[in-house]
N, C-alpha and C positions, 0 to 999 in steps of 0.2 A: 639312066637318065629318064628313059619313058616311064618307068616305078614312080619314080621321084614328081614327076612332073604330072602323075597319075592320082599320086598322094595329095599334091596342091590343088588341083581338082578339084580334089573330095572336099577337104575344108575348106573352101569356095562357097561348094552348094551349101555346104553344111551351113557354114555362116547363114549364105542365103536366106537359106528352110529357118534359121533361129528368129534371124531376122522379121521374116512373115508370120511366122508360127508363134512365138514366144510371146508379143502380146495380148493374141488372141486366146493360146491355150495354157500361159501361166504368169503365175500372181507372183508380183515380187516377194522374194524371200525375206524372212529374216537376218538381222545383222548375228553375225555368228564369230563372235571373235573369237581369236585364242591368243591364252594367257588372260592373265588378272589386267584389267582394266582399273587402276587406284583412283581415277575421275571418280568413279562412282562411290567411293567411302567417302562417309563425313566422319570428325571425328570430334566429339562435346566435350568439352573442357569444364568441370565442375568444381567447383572448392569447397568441401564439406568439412566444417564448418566453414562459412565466408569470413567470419572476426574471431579473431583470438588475442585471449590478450597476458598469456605465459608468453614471459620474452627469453629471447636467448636459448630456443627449444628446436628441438625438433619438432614438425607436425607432420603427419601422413595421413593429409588432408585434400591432396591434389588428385583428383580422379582423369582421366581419359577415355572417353568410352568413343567403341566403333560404331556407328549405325548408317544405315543405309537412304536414301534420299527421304524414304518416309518416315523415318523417325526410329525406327525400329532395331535393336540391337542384333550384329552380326558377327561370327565367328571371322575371326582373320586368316587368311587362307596361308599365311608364314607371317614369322615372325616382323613387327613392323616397328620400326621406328621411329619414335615422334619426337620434335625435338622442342627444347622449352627455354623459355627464359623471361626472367623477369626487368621490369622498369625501374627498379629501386631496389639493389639489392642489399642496401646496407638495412631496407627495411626486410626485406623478405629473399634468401636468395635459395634456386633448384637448380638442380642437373644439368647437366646439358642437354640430356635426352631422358625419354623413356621407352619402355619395349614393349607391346601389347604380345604377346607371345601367340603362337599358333593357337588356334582352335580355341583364344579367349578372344570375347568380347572388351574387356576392359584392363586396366594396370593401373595402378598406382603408385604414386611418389612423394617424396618428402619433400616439405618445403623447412628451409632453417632459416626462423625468426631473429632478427638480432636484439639489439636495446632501443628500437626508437618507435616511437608512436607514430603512425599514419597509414596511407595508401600505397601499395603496390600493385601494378595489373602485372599478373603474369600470363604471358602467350605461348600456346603451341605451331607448333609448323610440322606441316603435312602433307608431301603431295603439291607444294609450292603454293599453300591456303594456311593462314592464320584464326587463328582464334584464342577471343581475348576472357578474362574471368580478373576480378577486382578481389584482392585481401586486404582486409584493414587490421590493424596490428594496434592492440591499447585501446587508451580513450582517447577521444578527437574530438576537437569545440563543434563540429558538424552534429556529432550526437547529443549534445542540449537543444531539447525546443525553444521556441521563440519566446515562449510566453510566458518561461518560469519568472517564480515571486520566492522573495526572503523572505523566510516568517523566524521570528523569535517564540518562545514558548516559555513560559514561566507559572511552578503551580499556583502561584500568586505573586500579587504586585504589591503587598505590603510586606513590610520590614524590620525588625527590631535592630536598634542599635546596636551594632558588634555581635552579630550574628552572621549566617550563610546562606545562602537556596541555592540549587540547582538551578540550571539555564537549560534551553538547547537553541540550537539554530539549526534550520533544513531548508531545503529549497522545494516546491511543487510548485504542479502545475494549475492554472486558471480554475480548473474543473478538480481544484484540492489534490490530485494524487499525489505523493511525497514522492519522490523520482532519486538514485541512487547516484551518487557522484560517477561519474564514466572517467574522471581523472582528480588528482587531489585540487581541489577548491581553498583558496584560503578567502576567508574573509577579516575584514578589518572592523575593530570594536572601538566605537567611543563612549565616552561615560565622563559623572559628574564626580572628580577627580575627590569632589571633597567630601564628598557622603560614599560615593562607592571603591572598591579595590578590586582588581583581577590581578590574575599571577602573569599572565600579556595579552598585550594589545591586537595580536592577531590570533586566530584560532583556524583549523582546517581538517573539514569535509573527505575524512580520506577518499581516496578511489577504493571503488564498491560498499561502502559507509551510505547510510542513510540519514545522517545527522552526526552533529557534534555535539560534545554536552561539556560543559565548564560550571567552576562554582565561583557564583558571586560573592562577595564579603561585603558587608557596611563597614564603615568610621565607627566614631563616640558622635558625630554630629547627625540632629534631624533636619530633615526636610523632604522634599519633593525631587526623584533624581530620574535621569534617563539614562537606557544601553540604546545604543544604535549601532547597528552590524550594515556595513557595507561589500556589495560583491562587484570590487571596482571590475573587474573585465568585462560586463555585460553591464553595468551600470545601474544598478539595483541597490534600494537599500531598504529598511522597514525599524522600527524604533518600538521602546516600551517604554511606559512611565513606572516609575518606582517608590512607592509613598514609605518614609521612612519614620518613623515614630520609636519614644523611649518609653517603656513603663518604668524605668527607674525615675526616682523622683527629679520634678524639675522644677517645681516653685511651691511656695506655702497655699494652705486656706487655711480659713474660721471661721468657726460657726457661734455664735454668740446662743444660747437657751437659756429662759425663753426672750422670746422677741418686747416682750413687754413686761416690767412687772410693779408694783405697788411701789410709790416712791413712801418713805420715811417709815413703811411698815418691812417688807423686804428688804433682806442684805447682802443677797446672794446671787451670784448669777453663775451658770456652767458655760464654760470654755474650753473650745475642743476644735486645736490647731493637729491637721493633717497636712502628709503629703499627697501635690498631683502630678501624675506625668506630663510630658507635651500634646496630650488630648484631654488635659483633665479629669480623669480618672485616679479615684486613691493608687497609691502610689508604697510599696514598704521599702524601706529602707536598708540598705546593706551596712547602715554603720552609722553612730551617734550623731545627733544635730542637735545643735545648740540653739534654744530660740533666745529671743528678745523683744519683750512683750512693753508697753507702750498705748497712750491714751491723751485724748483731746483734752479730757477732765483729768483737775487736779485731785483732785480726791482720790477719782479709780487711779491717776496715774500712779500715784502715792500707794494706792494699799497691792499694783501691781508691782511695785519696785520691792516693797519688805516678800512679795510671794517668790521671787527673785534672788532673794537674798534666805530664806530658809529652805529653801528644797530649788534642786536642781531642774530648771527648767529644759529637759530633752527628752528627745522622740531618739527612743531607744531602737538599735541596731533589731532590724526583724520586725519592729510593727510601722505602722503606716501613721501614728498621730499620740498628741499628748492630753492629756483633761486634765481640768484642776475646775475647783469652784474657787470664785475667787467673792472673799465677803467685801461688801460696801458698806461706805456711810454716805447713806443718796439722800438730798431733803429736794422740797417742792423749789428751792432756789439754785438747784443746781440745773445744767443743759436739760432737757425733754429729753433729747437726744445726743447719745453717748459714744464716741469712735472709742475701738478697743482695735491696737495694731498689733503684729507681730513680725520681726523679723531674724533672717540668716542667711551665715555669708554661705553664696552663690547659688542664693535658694530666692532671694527678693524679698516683697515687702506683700501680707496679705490685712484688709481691713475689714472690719464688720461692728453695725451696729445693733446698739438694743434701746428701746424706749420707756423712761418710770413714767406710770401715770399714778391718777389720781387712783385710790384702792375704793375697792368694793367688795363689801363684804358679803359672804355668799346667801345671809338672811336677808339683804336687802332687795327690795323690790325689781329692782333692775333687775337682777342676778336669778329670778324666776325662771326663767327661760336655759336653764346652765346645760353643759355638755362638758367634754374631757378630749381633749387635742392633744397629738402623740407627735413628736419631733425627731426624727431620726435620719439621719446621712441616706442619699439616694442610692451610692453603693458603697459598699465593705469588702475589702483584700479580705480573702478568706484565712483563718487561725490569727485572727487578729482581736482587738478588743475596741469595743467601743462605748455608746451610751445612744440610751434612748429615754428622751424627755416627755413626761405627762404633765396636762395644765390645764386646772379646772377654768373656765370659761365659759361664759353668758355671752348669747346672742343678741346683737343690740336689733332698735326697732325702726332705725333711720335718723336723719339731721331732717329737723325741721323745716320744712319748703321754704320758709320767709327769710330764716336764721341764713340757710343754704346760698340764696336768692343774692342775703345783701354782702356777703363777704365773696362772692365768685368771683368780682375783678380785685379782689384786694391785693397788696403784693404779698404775702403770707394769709393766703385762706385760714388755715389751720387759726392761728394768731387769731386773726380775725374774728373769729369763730367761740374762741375761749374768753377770748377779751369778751366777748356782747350776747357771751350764751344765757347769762343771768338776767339783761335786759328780755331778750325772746322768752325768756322762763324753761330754758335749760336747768335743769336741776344737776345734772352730772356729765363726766367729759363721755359714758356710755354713749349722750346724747347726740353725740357727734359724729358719731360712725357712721354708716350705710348700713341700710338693712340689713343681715343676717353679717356682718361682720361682731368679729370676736373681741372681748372683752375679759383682761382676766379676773379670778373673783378669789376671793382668799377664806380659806377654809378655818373655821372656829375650831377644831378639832385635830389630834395628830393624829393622822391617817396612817398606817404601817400594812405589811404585808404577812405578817406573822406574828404568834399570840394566840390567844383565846378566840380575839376577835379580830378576823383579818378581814380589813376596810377595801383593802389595794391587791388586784391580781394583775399579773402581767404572765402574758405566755406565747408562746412562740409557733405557729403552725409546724414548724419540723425542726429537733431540734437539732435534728444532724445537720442541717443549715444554719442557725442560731438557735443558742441555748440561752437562758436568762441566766444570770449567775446571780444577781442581786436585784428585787423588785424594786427597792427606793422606799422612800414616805415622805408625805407632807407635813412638814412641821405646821404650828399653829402658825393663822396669820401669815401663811403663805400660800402661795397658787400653784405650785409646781411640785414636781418629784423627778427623779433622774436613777431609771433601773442603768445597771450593767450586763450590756453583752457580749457574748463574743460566738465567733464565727467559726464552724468547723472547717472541716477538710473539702466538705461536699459543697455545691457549688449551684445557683439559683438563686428564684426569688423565692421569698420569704412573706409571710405577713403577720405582724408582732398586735398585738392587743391589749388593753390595758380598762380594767373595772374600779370603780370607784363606787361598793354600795349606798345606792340611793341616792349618787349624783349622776352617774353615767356610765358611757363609756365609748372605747373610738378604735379604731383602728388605722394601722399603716401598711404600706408595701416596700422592702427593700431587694436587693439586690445582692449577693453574696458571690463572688470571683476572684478569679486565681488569675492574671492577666500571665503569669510567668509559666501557669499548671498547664501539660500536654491538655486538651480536652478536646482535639478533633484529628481527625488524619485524612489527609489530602491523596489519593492515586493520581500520581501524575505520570503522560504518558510524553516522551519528548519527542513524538510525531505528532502532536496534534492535541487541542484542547480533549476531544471524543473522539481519537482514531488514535489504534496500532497498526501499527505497518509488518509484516510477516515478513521476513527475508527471506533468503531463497532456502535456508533450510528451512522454515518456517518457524524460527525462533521471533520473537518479541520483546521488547525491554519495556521495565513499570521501576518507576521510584516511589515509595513510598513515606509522605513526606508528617513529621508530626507538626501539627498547628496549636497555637496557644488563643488564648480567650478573643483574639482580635483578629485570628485570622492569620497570623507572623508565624514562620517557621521556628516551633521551639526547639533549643538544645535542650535534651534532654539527661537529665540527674542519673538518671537508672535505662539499662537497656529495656526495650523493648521490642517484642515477637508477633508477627502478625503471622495468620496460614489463609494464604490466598487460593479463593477456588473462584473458578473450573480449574486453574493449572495446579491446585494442589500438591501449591510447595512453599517453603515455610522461611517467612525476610524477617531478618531482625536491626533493629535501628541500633545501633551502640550508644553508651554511654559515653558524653560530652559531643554525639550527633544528634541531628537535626531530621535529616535522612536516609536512607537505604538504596541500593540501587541492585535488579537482578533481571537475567537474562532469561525465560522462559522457551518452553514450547507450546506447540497450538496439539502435541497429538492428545489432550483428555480433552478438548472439545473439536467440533465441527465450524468449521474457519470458512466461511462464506462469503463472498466481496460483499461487502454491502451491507451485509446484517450486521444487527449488534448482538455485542456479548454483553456478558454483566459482570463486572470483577469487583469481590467482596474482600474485603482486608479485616478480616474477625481478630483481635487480642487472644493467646494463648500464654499460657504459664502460670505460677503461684498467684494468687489475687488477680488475677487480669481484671481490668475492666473494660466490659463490655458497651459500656457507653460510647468506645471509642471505635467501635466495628463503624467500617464507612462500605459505600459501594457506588460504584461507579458505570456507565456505560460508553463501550465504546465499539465503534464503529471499526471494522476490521477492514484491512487492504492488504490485498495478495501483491507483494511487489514483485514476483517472481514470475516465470513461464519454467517448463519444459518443454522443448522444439525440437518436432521429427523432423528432419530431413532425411532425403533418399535421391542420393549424389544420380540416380540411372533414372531416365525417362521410364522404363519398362526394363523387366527380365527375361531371362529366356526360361522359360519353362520347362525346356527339356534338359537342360546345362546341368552337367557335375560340380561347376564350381558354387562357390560360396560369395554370394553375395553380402552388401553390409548395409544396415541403416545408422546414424548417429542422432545421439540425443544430448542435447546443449541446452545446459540452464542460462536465460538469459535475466536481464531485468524487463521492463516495463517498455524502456525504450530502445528495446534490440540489440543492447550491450550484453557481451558474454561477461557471466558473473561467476567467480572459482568458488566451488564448493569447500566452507572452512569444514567439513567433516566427511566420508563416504557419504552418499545420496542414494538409495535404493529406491531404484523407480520401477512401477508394476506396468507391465505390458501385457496388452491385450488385444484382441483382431476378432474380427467377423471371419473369417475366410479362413477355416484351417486346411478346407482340402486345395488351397491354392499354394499356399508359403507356410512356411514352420517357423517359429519366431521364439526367443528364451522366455519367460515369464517375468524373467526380474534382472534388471541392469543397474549397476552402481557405476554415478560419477566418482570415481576416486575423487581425494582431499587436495585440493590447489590444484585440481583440473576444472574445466568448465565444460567439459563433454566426453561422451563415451561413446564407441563402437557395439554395434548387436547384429548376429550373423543374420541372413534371409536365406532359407533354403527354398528354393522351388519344388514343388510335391510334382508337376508337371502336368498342372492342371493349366489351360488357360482360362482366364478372368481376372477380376478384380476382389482386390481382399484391403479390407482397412485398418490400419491400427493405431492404439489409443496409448497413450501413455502418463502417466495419473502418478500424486506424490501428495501427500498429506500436505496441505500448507502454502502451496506452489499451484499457480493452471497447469492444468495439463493441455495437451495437444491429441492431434489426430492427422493423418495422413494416408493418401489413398495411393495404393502400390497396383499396375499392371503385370499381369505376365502372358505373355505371348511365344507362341513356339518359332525361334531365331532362326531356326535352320533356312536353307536358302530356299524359296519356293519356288516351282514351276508353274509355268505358261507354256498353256496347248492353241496351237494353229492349225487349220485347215483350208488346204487348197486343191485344185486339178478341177474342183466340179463347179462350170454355169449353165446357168440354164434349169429347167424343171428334169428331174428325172423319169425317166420309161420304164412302165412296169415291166419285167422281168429282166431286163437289161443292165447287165453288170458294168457297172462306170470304177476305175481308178481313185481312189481321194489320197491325195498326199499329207501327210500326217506330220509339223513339225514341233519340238520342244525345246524351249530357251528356260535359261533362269531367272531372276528377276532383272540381270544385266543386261539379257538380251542375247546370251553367249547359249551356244550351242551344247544339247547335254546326253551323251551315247550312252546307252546301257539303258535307257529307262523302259521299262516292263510298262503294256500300254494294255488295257482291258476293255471292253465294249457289254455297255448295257442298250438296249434293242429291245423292240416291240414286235409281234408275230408279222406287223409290215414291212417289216427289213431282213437281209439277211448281209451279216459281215466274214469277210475271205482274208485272214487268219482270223479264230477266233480270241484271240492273243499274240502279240509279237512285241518287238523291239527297237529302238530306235537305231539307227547306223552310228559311224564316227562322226557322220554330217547331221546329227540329233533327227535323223530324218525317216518315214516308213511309210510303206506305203500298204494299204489296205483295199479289196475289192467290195463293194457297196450295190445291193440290188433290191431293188422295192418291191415288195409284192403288190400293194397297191397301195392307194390315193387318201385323199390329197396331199396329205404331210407325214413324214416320218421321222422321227428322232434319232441321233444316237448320241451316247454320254460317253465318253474316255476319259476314263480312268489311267494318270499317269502312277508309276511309284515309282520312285530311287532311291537307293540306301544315302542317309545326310540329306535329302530333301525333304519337303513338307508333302505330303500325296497332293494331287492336283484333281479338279475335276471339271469337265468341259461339256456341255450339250452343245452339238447343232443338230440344224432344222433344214430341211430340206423338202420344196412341193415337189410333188408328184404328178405327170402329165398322163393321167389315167384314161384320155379317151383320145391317143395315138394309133393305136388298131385300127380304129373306126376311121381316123383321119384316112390315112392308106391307103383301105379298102376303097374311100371313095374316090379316087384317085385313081385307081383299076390299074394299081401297077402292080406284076408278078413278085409273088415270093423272095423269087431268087436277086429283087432289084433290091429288096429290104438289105438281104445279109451281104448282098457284095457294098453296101452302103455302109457297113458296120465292119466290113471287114476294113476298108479304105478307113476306115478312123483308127481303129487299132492297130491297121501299118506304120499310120503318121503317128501314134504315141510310138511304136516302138523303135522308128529311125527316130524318133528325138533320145529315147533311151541312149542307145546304142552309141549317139555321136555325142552326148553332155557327157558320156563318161570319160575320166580320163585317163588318158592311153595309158597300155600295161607301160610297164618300164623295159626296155630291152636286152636282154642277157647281152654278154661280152661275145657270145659264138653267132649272136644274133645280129650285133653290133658291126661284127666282122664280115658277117653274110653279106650285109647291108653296102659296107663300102666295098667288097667285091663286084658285085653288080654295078656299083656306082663307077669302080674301075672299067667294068667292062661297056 
C-alpha cells in the first residue's frame, strides 16, 4: 500500500512540475492523428465532354478526380468509393458508384445516354459531401441565340415560265454568321399558288445541317410572285420577290417601211409582223401562227385581202416574224395617213401606220440637201431572218414662222398648214417640216447592188452577228430599198451600213440575242449572297447555275462542264437541267475567317465556250471549332498512370457536331519535357470527340497544347503538372530566448504531412554555417514524427540552420530557422562577480528540469505478467 500510495505521489508532483513547467518551456505540439482523416479529400466531379449528342450510347465521360484542399491532385491511400447519381436518368443514367482505387488519383465511368434531348445534373457523394456537374444530351431551344434571322437565298429573282431555280433557307446570326441547326428546325413556305409550284409546303433544317435547299418551279402564267418562309417557334420570317417573265411569244407587232412614201408615184410598202414576249422583246415561235392582216383604207384593205388569199400569211414555227411587200394604189385623195392592222388568236391585235406624201424628186431643189436613213428592228432572235430598209431623204429647212404662227391654235395644225401653205408661198409640203427633219425623195434611176456598176452597198460590221444575204435596189421613182438579213449563232450588237454612190450614206445599230441561249453562269452559294460556310469537316457546297439572255435560269438543250478552281474539281449541268449542285473541300486552298476566295467556273469540253467562264467572290466562315479539354485541374508528374485529354468538334455555338467522316486532327505543345502527347488524333465518323493519352515526363511546369485541322479553328489549352506525392511540414520547438555562445540548447524537431498527421521514419539532415554546431549530424524522426537534436553557437549575432526532411512517397521538405545569439553573456557574469562554479550549477539545474520532464512525459513501460504479479503481491502484503 505504501508503493502504491508512493506511486500517487509521484504523479501528483509530476502533474504539478507539467503544470508550471510546460507553459513556460514547451510549445504546443502539432495535431498528430492517426489513420486517414477523409475530411481532408475533396473530390471534382468533371464531364468530359459536358454535351453530347449520340443517343442511346455509352459515354466514358465522367471523371472523379481526388485532390486536396488546394487544388492539387492526390494518391488515395485505399481504395475509395464514391457514389453517384443522376437527376434525370431517362436522360442520362450511371452507376451507383465508382472506385478511385489505391495509389490513383482519379477513375472513371460511364454514363448511358438514352433517346431524349435535354439536361441532366449528375452528383457524386463522398465522405457525406456532394458534388454537382450538368450533361446536356442533343439539341436544346437554350442553344439558339436570341438574335437569329431567316434569310432566303436565291441565285436570282427572275424567272422564265415553266422553268426551275434552286432556293435555300438558313438561319444567322445579326453579325451574318450562318449558325447550324442544334435540332431539326422546320419551317413553313408560302407562295403565289398561281405563278409558283413546290413539291411541300414545309421544308426542314436538319440537326447539324447548315441550311436547306429546295427547287422552285413556275406555271405557264407571268407575273410578279413571292416565297416567304416562316420559323413559327421563334417567330421569324423573311420573304423574296420573284419576277416572272415568258420569252415565248405573247402578242403581235408591226412595223410598217418606210414611214412615209410618194403618194401616186410609189406602190409599195414592206411589212414585217413579229412576235414579243411579256417584256416585249422578239419573241420565236415554237409552232405556226396564222396572222390576219387588216386596214382603215379601202384600197390597202382590199389589195391586203387578195395578199391573203395567194400565199399564206404565217410566222413559221422557229422564226420570230413574217415580211411581205404589200403593192398599193394610193392617189392624193386617199387618207395622209394609213392604219395597216394585224391579227391572231391568242396573240391580240398589233397596229402601225405609214404616211403618202406629196413626191419629190431627187433633182429638185428641195431635195439638194439629201442623205440615206436605214430602218431596222432594235433587236433580232438570233438564226432568225429579217430586213433592213434604206431611204433616200432630204433634209428640210423649217415651216415658215408666219405660216407656223397662224395655224398653232388650229384644231388640225398640220390641215391647216397644207390648206394656206400656197397663200404663205409654200411651194412644197417639204416646206412644212421642222428643220433638219426628213423628207423622202425619189430617185430617177434603178439603183442595184450588183452588175457592172454597183450603185447600193450594204454591209454588216460582223457577219457572224449578221450577214447581208440580199442588198435590195431602188426601183425608178422610188425612195426606198429593203436588203435581207439574218442573224447568226453569235450574239451582240451589230451595226449595219448602207452607200448610195453620190447620194449618201447612213448607218444603224441593232442588237442580235438568244433570250432562250445559255449565255452566262451564275455561282451560287446557299449560305449567303458572298459567303461559304465550311462545315466541320471543312467541306462547302456551290451550285452552279446556267442563266439565259435576261438573267432566267436556262434549261439547258446539251450538258454542260464547268472546272472550278481553287477546289479543282469538275460540275457538269445535264441535259434538260438548269443547274448543278456539288459538295467540295477547302484542303487546295487556305480557308481563313474572313477572307475572301475567288471561285472561277471556266467551260471545258469539245467547242466550249469560253464566254461563259464566270467568277465569283466569297467570303469564307469556319463554322466549326476543335475543343481541348482536360477533365484534371493539374497532373502528378511523378504518376505511372496515363492520363487523358479530349478533343470535340463543336459548331459555333458550342453544340457538339458528329464528324460525317474520320477527322485527323494535328497536335501540338510547347512543353515536351513536361508531358508526351500523340501527334495526330482522329474523331471517328458519327462521333463528335476523341480521347489522347498525357503522359507526365515528371517534369513540374506548365506545357500548352494546340490542336489545328484544315477547315475547322483550332484550339489551345494549358496543362499543369506538379509532383502529387504527399508533402511535408517541418516544425521547431524547445528554444526561447537568444542563444549562449558555446552552450548546447535541445531543439525539438517535429514533421507532419500536409494533414497535419504525424510522419516516423523521415531522415532529417542539417545545413549549418561555421557559427553553429549540430548533435546528430543526421537522424530520424520517432513513431511520434518527432527528434530531437543538440544546437550550439559559436558565435553572434544570428545563426541559421536549414533541415532538410526526406521520405520515400513524400515530396523532400526544406525548413530554415533563425536564431540570435546572446554573444556578450561572459561579460554580463563577470560583472556580476559571481564564481565559476555558480555558472555551471545554474546550467546544471536546467538540464535536471529537462530531464525529469523527460523521464515523466514518457510513457510508462507496459508490465510483464511476473511483474504484474510482483505488484499485487506486495499490494497483498
Amino acid at each position: 500500500m505504501e508503493a502504491r500510495k508512493e506511486m500517487n505521489t509521484n504523479y501528483i508532483i509530476v502533474l504539478f512540475l507539467i503544470a508550471i513547467l510546460l507553459p513556460i518551456h514547451v510549445s504546443p505540439a502539432l495535431a498528430q492523428t492517426i489513420g486517414t482523416d477523409f475530411s481532408k479529400y475533396i473530390v471534382k466531379l468533371q464531364l468530359a465532354p459536358s454535351h453530347v449528342d449520340t443517343k442511346n450510347t455509352s459515354h466514358s465521360i465522367g471523371y472523379v478526380n481526388l485532390v486536396n484542399k488546394n487544388g492539387f491532385a492526390i494518391q488515395a491511400p485505399q481504395d475509395l468509393v464514391i457514389g453517384l447519381e443522376s437527376s434525370d436518368p431517362s436522360i442520362a443514367s450511371v452507376p451507383g458508384a465508382v472506385t478511385i482505387p489505391k495509389d490513383h488519383n482519379f477513375a472513371v465511368f460511364n454514363i448511358q445516354v438514352g433517346n431524349i434531348d435535354g439536361e441532366a445534373t449528375i452528383s457524386t457523394t463522398f465522405n457525406d459531401k456532394n458534388y454537382f456537374a450538368d450533361l446536356t444530351v442533343g439539341g436544346i431551344e437554350s442553344s439558339m441565340p436570341d438574335d437569329i434571322q431567316l434569310r432566303i437565298n436565291l441565285p436570282t429573282n427572275k424567272m422564265h415560265v415553266n422553268s426551275e431555280i434552286p432556293f435555300s433557307i438558313y438561319l444567322q446570326t445579326s453579325e451574318g454568321e450562318v449558325i447550324r441547326a442544334p435540332y431539326d428546325i422546320t419551317i413553313d413556305l408560302e407562295y403565289e399558288k398561281a405563278l409558283l409550284k413546290l413539291n411541300n409546303e414545309k421544308v426542314v433544317i436538319k440537326k447539324g445541317d447548315y441550311y436547306v435547299w429546295a427547287t422552285l418551279k413556275t406555271t405557264e402564267e407571268v407575273g410578279n410572285s413571292f416565297l416567304r418562309a416562316t420559323f413559327e417557334k421563334f417567330g421569324i420570317d423573311t420573304a423574296k420577290n420573284i419576277e416572272i417573265s415568258s420569252s415565248l411569244p405573247t402578242k403581235l407587232a408591226i412595223q410598217i417601211f418606210p414611214e412615209k412614201i410618194s403618194a401616186d408615184v410609189e406602190s409599195t410598202i414592206d411589212v414585217f409582223v413579229s412576235l414579243v414576249d411579256s417584256e416585249g422583246l422578239p419573241a420565236v415561235t415554237p409552232e405556226d401562227i396564222k396572222l390576219e392582216l387588216f386596214s382603215d383604207s379601202d384600197s390597202v384593205g382590199r389589195a391586203l385581202d387578195e395578199t391573203m388569199l395567194d400565199e399564206k400569211v404565217i410566222i413559221k414555227k422557229g422564226e420570230f416574224g413574217y415580211y411581205f411587200r404589200e403593192k398599193l394604189a394610193i392617189s392624193n385623195n386617199d387618207h395622209s395617213e394609213t392604219t395597216i392592222g394585224v391579227s391572231a388568236e391568242n396573240f391580240g391585235i398589233a397596229l402601225d401606220t405609214f404616211e403618202y406624201v406629196e413626191p419629190l424628186n431627187i433633182e429638185h431643189p428641195k431635195a439638194e440637201n439629201s442623205t440615206l436613213s436605214i430602218f431596222v428592228l432594235d433587236q433580232i432572235p438570233s438564226n432568225t431572218t429579217s430586213i433592213m430598209v434604206y431611204q433616200l431623204q432630204a433634209e428640210a429647212s423649217g415651216i415658215d414662222d408666219e405660216l407656223n404662227e397662224s395655224c398653232v391654235e388650229a384644231e388640225d395644225p398640220i390641215a391647216c398648214i397644207k390648206k394656206n401653205k400656197a397663200i404663205f408661198g409654200a411651194e412644197h409640203d417639204i416646206d412644212l417640216l421642222g428643220e433638219g427633219e426628213l423628207y423622202p425623195i425619189l430617185s430617177n434611176e434603178y439603183l442595184q447592188s450588183y452588175g457592172s456598176i454597183d450603185k447600193i452597198n450594204v454591209v454588216s460590221s460582223d457577219s457572224s452577228i449578221i450577214s447581208v444575204l440580199d442588198a435590195g435596189n431602188i426601183d425608178v421613182l422610188h425612195s426606198y430599198g429593203t436588203a435581207i438579213i439574218k442573224s447568226g449563232q453569235k450574239n451582240g450588237e451589230v451595226t449595219l451600213a448602207a452607200t448610195i454612190k453620190g447620194v449618201g450614206a447612213g448607218t444603224t445599230t441593232t442588237e442580235v440575242f438568244d433570250i432562250f441561249k445559255h449565255v452566262d453562269t451564275a455561282i451560287f452559294s446557299p449560305t449567303g449572297d458572298n459567303a461559304v460556310v465550311l462545315d466541320k469537316n471543312g467541306y462547302f457546297d456551290l451550285f452552279v447555275v446556267a442563266l439565259d439572255g435576261k438573267g432566267r435560269p436556262k434549261i439547258l438543250e446539251q450538258e454542260a462542264k464547268y472546272l472550278l478552281t481553287p477546289v479543282n474539281e469538275v460540275i457538269e449541268i445535264k441535259e434538260g437541267q438548269a443547274f448543278a449542285y456539288a459538295n467540295f473541300h477547302s484542303d487546295s486552298f487556305s480557308a481563313t475567317p474572313g477572307e475572301s476566295i475567288s471561285v472561277e467556273a471556266v467551260p471545258i469540253g469539245v467547242e466550249a465556250d469560253l464566254g461563259l467562264e464566270s467568277s465569283t467572290n466569297f467570303e469564307t466562315q469556319i463554322s466549326s471549332l476543335v475543343e481541348i479539354t482536360l477533365p484534371f485541374e493539374n497532373l502528378d508528374a511523378n504518376t505511372q498512370n496515363e492520363y487523358v485529354g479530349i478533343l470535340q468538334l463543336k459548331d459555333l455555338l458550342g453544340n457538339p457536331s458528329q464528324a460525317s467522316k474520320d477527322i485527323r486532327i494535328k497536335l501540338d505543345h510547347d512543353g515536351a519535357e513536361i508531358v508526351d502527347i500523340p501527334e495526330h488524333v482522329t474523331i471517328e465518323q458519327f462521333s463528335s470527340y476523341a480521347t489522347f493519352p498525357i503522359i507526365p515526363n515528371g517534369e513540374r511546369g506548365d506545357a500548352q497544347i494546340y490542336a489545328s485541322v484544315k477547315g475547322v479553328l483550332g484550339s489551345d489549352a494549358k496543362i499543369s503538372t506538379d509532383s502529387n506525392h504527399p508533402k511535408l511540414n517541418i516544425f521547431a520547438d524547445g528554444l526561447e530566448g537568444p542563444l549562449e555562445i558555446g552552450e548546447p540548447v535541445e531543439l525539438k524537431l517535429f514533421v507532419d504531412d500536409q494533414f497535419a498527421d504525424s510522419v516516423s521514419g523521415v531522415s532529417l539532415k542539417f545545413v549549418t554555417g561555421e557559427d553553429v554546431t549540430i548533435s546528430p549530424a543526421e537522424t530520424r524522426t520517432n513513431n511520434e514524427g518527432a527528434a530531437s537534436i543538440e544546437l550550439t553557437a559559436q558565435k553572434g549575432p544570428m545563426v541559421s540552420v536549414k533541415v532538410i526532411a526526406i521520405a520515400e512517397g513524400f515530396v523532400e521538405a526544406q525548413q530554415t530557422f533563425d536564431y540570435q545569439v546572446n554573444d556578450s553573456g561572459s561579460e554580463a557574469l563577470a560583472a556580476l562577480g559571481l564564481p565559476d562554479w555558480v555558472i555551471y550549477v545554474g546550467l546544471a539545474a536546467v538540464v535536471g528540469i529537462v530531464a525529469v520532464l523527460v523521464v515523466f512525459l514518457r510513457k510508462p513501460k507496459p508490465l510483464s505478467e511476473d511483474e504484474e504479479d510482483d505488484y499485487d503481491y506486495e499490494e497483498d502484503i
